[in-house]
C-alpha positions as CSV (number, residue, x, y, z in Angstrom):
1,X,0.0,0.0,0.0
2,X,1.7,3.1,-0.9
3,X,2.5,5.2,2.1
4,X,0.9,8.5,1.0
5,X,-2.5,6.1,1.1
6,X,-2.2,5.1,4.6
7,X,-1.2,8.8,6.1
8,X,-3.9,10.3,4.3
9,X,-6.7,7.4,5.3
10,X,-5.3,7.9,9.5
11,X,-5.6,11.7,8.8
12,X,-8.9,11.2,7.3
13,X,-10.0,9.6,11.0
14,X,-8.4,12.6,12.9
15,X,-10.2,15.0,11.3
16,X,-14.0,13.3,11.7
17,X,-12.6,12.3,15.6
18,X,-11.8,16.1,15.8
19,X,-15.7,16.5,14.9
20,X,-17.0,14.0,16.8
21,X,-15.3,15.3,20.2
22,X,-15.7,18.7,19.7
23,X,-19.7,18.4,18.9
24,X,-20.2,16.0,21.8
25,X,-17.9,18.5,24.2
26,X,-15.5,15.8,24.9
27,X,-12.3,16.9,26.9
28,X,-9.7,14.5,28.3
29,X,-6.1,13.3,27.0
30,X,-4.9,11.4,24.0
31,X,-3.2,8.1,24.6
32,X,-1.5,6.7,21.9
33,X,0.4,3.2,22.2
34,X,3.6,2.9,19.6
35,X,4.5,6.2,17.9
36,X,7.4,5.3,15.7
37,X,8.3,8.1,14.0
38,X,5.4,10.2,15.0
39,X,2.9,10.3,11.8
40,X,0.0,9.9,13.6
41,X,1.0,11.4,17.1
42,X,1.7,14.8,14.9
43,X,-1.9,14.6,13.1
44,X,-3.7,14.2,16.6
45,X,-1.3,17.8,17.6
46,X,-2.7,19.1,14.7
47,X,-6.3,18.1,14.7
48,X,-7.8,17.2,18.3
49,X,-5.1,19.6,19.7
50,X,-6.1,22.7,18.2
51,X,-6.8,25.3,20.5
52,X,-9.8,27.7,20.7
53,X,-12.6,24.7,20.7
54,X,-15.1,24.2,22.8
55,X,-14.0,21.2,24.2
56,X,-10.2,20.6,25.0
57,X,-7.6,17.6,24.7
58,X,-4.5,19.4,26.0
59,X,-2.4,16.8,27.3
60,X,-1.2,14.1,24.6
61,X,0.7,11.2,26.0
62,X,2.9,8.7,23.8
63,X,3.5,5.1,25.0
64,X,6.6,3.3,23.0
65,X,9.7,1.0,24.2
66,X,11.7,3.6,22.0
67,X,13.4,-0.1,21.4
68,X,11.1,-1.4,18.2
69,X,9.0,-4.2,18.6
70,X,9.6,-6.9,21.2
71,X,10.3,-10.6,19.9
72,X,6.8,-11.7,18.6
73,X,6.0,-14.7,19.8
74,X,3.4,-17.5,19.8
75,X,0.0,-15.9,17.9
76,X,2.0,-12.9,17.9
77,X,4.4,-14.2,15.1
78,X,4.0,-13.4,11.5
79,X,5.9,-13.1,8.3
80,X,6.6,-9.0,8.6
81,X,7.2,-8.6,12.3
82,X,10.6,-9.3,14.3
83,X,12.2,-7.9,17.2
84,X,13.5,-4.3,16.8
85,X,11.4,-3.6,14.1
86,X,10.0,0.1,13.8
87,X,12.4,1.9,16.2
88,X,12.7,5.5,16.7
89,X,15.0,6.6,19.6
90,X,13.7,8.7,22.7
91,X,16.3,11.3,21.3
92,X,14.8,11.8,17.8
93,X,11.4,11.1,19.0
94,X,11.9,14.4,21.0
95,X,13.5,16.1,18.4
96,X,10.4,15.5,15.9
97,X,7.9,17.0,18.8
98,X,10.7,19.7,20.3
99,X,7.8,23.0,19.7
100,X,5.1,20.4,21.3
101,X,7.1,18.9,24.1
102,X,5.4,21.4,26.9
103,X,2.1,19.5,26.1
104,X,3.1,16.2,25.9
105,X,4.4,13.1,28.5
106,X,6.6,10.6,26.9
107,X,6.5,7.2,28.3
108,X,9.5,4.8,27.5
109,X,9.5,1.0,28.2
110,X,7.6,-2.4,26.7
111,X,3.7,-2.5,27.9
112,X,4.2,-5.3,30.1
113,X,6.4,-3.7,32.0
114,X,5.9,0.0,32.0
115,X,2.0,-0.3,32.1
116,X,1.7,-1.8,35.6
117,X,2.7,1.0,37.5
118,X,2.3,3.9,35.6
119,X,-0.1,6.7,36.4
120,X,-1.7,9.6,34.5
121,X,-1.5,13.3,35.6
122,X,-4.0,13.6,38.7
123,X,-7.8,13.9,37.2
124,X,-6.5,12.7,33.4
125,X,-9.1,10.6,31.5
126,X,-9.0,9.6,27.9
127,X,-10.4,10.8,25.6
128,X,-9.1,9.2,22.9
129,X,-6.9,5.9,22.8
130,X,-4.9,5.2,19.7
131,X,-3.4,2.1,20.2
132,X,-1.2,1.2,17.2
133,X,1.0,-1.7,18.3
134,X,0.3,-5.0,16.2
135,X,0.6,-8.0,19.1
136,X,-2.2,-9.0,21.0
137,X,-0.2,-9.2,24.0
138,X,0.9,-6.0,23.4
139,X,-2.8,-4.8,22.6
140,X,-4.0,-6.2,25.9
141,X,-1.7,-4.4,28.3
142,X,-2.9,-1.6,26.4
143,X,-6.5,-2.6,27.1
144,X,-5.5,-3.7,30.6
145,X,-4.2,-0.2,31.3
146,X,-6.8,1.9,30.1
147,X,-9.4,0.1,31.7
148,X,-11.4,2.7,34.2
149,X,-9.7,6.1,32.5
150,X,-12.5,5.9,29.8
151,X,-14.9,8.8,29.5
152,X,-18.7,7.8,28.3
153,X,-18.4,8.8,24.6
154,X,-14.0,8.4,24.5
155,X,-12.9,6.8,21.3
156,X,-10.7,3.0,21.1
157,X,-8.8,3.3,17.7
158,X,-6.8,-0.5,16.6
159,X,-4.6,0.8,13.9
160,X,-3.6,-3.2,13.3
161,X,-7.5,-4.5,13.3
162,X,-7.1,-6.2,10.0
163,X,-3.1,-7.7,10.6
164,X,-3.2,-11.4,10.8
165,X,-5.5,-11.8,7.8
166,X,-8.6,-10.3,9.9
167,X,-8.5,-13.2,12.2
168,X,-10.8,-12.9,15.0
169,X,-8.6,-15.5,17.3
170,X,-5.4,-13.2,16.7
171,X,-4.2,-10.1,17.1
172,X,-6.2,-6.8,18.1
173,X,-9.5,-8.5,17.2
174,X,-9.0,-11.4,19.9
175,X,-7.5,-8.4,22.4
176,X,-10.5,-6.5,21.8
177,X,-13.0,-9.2,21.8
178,X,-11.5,-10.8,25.6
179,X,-11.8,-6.8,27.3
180,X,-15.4,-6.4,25.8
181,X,-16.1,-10.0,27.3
182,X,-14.4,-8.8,30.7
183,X,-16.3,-5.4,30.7
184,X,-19.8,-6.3,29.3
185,X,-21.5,-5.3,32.6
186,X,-19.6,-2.1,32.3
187,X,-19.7,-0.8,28.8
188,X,-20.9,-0.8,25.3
189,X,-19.2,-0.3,22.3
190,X,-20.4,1.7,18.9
191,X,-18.8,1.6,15.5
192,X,-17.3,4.8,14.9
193,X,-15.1,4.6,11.7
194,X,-13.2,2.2,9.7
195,X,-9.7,3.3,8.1
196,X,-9.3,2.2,4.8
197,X,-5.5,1.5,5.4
198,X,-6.8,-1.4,8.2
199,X,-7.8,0.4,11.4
200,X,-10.8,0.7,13.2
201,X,-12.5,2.6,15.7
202,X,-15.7,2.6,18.0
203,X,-17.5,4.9,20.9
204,X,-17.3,3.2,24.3
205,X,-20.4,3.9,26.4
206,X,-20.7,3.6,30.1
207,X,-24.2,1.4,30.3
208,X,-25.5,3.3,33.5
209,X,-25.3,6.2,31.7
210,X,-26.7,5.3,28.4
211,X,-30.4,7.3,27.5
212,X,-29.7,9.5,30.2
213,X,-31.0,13.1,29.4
214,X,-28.3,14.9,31.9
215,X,-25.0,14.6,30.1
């Protein structure tokens, strides 16, 4: 798929998620998990972070080991992944973002590790997560982590949904389906938008507050 395609599809989402969260007064934080070079991390700067809205996302956060990918393993393997791959240093992650830094927290290490313990700024929910990281084990730390720091109408966005052929036993499919299993007492999620490069993207909603007339 040629590479202007797939910028211009994720930019496509950006701009309708910029809509969608400014019309429903959305504010919170952006979350995205593996940033690379920073393609898509720069498009949410310049859509969702634009200032003078009525709502406001002013604190972005970008999850990566900084390292490339970890060794895939079991379901996790396939023919184009392989430890290391993708890497972008912390250095010349910062140096892409250097006017944005103020505005942004940079989190370096692997999911499994990293994701445990770590805490958002005091009162931080998401608004959107962007989780763009292939594995399912990597998807479900993600998942794990930001479980209970959703906001009734916050975006999930799998930039990988349609890696391992589309298979729903595999990759962010499974990942997904196992946390909507876990959470189904909790919440309810809504198609929002399909990226023609292979992501996807749906509303969560928090059940007790579905139909409610005060929000």
């Amino acid at each position: 798929i040629n590479e202007d395609f797939n910028l211009s599809t994720r930019y496509d989402f950006f701009k309708i998620a910029q809509s969608y969260l400014q019309t429903n007064r959305i504010n919170g934080t952006y979350c995205e998990f593996g940033c690379h070079t920073g393609s898509t991390f720069k498009m949410a700067l310049r859509t969702i972070g634009l200032p003078f809205k009525p709502n406001k996302i002013n604190r972005f956060y970008a999850f990566d080991s900084f390292e490339g990918m970890p060794e895939p393993e079991g379901i996790d393997k396939q023919k184009i992944w392989e430890k290391g791959l993708n890497t972008t240093s912390i250095e010349d992650f910062k140096k892409i973002f250097k006017k944005d830094l103020h505005r942004m927290k940079i989190v370096k290490g692997f999911y499994n590790e990293v994701l445990k313990d770590y805490k958002l700024e005091s009162g931080d929910k998401i608004a959107i997560a962007y989780i763009d990281c292939d594995y399912y084990s990597s998807t479900s730390d993600c998942l794990n982590f930001i479980d209970n720091k959703l906001l009734h109408g916050s975006l999930i966005v799998f930039d990988d949904w349609n890696c391992y052929y589309g298979d729903p036993k595999r990759g962010q499919r499974l990942a997904f389906d196992k946390f909507k299993q876990k959470k189904v007492d909790q919440y309810e999620f809504i198609d929002f938008f399909d990226i023609k490069s292979g992501g996807k993207s749906f509303i969560v909603l928090e059940k007790n507050k579905i139909g409610s007339e005060e929000l």
